[in-house]
C-alpha positions in Angstrom: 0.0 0.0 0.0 1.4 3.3 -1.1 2.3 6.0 1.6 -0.1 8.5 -0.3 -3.4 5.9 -0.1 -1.9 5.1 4.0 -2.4 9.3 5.1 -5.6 9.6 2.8 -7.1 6.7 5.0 -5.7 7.7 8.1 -7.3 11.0 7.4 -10.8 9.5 6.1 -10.7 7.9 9.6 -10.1 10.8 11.7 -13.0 12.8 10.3 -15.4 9.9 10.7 -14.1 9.6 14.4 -15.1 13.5 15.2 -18.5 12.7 14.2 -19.1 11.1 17.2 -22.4 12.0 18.1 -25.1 11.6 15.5 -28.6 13.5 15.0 -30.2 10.6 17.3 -28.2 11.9 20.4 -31.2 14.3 21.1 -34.2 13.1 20.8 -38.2 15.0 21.5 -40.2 12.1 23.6 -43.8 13.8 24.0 -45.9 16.9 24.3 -46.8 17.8 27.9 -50.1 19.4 29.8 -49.3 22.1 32.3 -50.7 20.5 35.6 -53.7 22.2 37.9 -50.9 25.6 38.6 -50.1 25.9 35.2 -46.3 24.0 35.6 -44.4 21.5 33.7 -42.5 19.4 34.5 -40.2 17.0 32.8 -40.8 14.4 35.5 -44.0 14.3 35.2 -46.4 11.3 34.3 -48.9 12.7 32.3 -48.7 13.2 28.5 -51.1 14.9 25.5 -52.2 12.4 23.6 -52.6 14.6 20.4 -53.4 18.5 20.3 -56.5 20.2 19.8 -56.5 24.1 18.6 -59.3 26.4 19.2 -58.6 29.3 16.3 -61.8 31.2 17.5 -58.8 32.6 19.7 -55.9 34.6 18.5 -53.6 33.1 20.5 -50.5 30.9 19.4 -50.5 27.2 19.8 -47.5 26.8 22.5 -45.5 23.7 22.3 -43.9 21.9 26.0 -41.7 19.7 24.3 -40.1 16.9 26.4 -36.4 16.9 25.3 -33.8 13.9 25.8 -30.3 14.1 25.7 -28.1 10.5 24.9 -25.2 12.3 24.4 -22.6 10.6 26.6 -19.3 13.4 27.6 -16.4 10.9 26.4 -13.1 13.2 25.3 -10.7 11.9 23.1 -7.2 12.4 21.3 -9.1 15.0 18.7 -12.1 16.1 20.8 -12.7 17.6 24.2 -15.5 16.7 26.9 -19.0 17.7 25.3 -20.6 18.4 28.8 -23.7 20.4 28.6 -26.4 20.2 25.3 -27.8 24.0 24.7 -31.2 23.1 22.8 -31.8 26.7 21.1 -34.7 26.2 18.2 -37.4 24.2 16.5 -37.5 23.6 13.2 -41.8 23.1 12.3 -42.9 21.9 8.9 -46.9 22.4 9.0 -48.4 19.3 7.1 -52.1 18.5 6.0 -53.5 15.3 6.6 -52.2 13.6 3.6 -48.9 14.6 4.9 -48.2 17.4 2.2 -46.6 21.2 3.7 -49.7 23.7 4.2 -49.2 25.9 0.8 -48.8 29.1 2.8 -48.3 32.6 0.8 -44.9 34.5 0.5 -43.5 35.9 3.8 -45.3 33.0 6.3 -43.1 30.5 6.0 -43.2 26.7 6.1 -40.8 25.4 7.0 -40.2 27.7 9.9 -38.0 28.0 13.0 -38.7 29.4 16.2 -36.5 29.9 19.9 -36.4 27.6 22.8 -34.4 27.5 25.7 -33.5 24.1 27.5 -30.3 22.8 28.6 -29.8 19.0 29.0 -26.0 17.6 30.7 -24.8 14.6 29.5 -25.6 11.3 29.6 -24.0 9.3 32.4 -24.7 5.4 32.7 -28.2 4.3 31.8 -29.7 7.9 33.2 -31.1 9.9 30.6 -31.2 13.9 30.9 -34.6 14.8 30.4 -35.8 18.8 30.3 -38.6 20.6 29.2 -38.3 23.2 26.1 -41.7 25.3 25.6 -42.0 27.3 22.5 -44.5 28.4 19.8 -45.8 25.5 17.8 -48.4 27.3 15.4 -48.3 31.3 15.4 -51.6 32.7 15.4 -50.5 34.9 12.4 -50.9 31.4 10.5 -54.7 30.3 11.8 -56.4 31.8 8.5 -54.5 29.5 6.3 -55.1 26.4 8.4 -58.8 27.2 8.7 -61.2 24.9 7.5 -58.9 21.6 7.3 -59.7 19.0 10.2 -56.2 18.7 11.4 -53.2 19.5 10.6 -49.4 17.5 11.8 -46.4 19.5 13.2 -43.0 17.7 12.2 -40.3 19.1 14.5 -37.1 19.0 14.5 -35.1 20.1 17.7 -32.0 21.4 17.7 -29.0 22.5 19.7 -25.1 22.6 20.0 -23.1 21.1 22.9 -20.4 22.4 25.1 -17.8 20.7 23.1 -18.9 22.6 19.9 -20.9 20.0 18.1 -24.4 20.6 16.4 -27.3 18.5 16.6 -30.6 18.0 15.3 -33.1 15.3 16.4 -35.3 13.5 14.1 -39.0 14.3 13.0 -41.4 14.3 15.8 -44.9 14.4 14.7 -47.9 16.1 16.7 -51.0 15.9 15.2 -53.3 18.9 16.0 -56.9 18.8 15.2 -58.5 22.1 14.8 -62.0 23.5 15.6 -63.6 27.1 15.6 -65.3 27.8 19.6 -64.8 24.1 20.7 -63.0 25.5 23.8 -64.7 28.8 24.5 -66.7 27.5 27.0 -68.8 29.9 28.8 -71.0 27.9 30.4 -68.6 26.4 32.5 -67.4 26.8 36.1 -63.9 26.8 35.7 -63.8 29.7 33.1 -60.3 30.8 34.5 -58.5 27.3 34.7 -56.7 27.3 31.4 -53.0 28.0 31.3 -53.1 27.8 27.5 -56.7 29.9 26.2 -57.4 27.9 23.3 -55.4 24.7 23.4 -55.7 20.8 24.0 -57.6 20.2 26.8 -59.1 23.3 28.9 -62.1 25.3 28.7 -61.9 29.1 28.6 -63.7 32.1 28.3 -63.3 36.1 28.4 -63.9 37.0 32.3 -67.0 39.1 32.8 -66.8 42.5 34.5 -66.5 42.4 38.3 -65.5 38.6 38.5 -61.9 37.4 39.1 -59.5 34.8 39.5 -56.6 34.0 41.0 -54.8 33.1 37.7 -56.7 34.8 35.2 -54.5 36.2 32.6 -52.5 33.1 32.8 -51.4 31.6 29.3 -50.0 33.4 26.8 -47.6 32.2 23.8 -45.0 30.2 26.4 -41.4 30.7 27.9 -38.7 29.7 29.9 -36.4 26.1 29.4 -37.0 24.0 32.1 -38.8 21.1 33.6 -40.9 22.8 37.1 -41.2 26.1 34.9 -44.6 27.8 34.4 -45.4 28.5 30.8 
C-alpha cells in the first residue's frame, strides 16, 4: 500500500471519528399538559395524547416539548468533553392530513423556525437527561390559512449545540393537532379561568365578565422559559 493511499485513510478515519455523536443523540419524547398551577414538569407522568386548537382565539398554539439528551461526555485524542447540550430552536414543517406542507403565501413561511431554551447535561450510565423546552408550535399569524382543514401535523425537529462545539438535530417528531372554531370557548362552565393555554388541547376558557376574578386569570399566553418545574 502506497504511503499516499496510508495518510488519505488515516485522514478518512479521523474525520469519521469526530462525528461522534449523530442527529439521534437528542431526541423529542412527547408533548406535555401544564398541571392544575399551570407548571411542567419534565418528570411528570402525564402526556397529551394529540393537540387540539381552538382558532376562534388569536392566541399561538404553545408547544412543552419533552427533550432527551443520549449524548454521553467521552473526550478523546481529537475532541474535548461535550458536557452540557444548549437546545436553542425548532424547526416546524406544517403538514395537511395527507402529509403534504400547508401551501402558505410568501412571507409566512413553512418550514419555519422558532427559539427555545432548555439545557440538558450529558448522559452518564443508563440515566437519561430529560428537560422541558416550551416554545410556539403554530403562530396565530398562521390560523387563516389552516382554517377549514380537520387537522393539521407538526413535524419538528429540535436542535442545539453542545459544550464541546458540536451541532445537533433530532429526528422528526410528529404532533398531530386537530383544529376547531369555539370548541374551547366554553362559557357555560365553572372553571372559566383554569386554562393556562386559552385555546389549546384540553381546557375550557372564556373572556372574564366585569367584576369577577381569578386567582390566575391572565395566565397563558404564547410560552417561555427552558426548564422542567417552569410555568409556561
Amino acid at each position: 500500500m502506497s504511503r499516499f493511499i496510508l495518510v488519505t485513510m488515516m485522514v478518512a478515519v479521523t474525520v469519521a471519528g469526530c462525528d461522534r455523536f449523530p442527529d439521534n443523540g437528542l431526541q423529542i419524547a412527547a408533548n406535555l399538559p401544564p398541571d392544575s398551577s399551570c407548571e411542567v414538569d419534565a418528570d411528570q407522568d402525564t402526556r397529551l395524547a394529540r393537540g387540539l386548537y381552538d382558532i376562534s382565539l388569536q392566541r399561538d398554539y404553545v408547544l412543552a416539548l419533552l427533550l432527551q439528551s443520549y449524548i454521553i461526555s467521552n473526550a478523546l485524542e481529537f475532541q474535548g468533553e461535550q458536557g452540557n447540550l444548549q437546545v436553542d430552536n425548532y424547526d416546524i414543517t406544517l403538514l395537511l392530513p395527507d402529509r403534504s406542507a400547508v401551501p402558505l403565501p410568501e412571507g409566512f413561511p413553512n418550514p419555519y423556525r422558532v427559539t427555545t431554551n432548555a439545557v440538558l447535561p450529558a448522559a452518564e450510565g443508563t440515566n437519561v437527561p430529560q428537560e422541558v423546552g416550551f416554545a410556539t408550535g403554530i403562530p396565530a399569524a398562521y390560523q387563516d390559512f389552516i382554517r377549514g382543514f380537520p387537522s393539521v401535523t407538526l413535524e419538528i425537529r429540535a436542535g442545539g449545540t453542545t459544550a464541546g462545539g458540536f451541532s445537533q438535530r433530532s429526528g422528526p417528531f410528529f404532533w398531530p393537532v386537530e383544529i376547531c372554531d369555539g370548541c374551547l370557548r366554553d362559557c357555560n362552565s365553572e372553571d372559566l379561568c383554569d386554562s393556562c393555554f386559552p385555546g389549546q388541547d384540553t381546557w375550557p376558557w372564556c373572556p372574564i365578565p366585569p367584576g369577577r376574578t381569578c386567582e390566575n386569570a391572565g395566565a397563558g399566553g404564547t410560552g417561555g422559559g427552558g426548564g422542567g418545574g417552569g410555568t409556561p
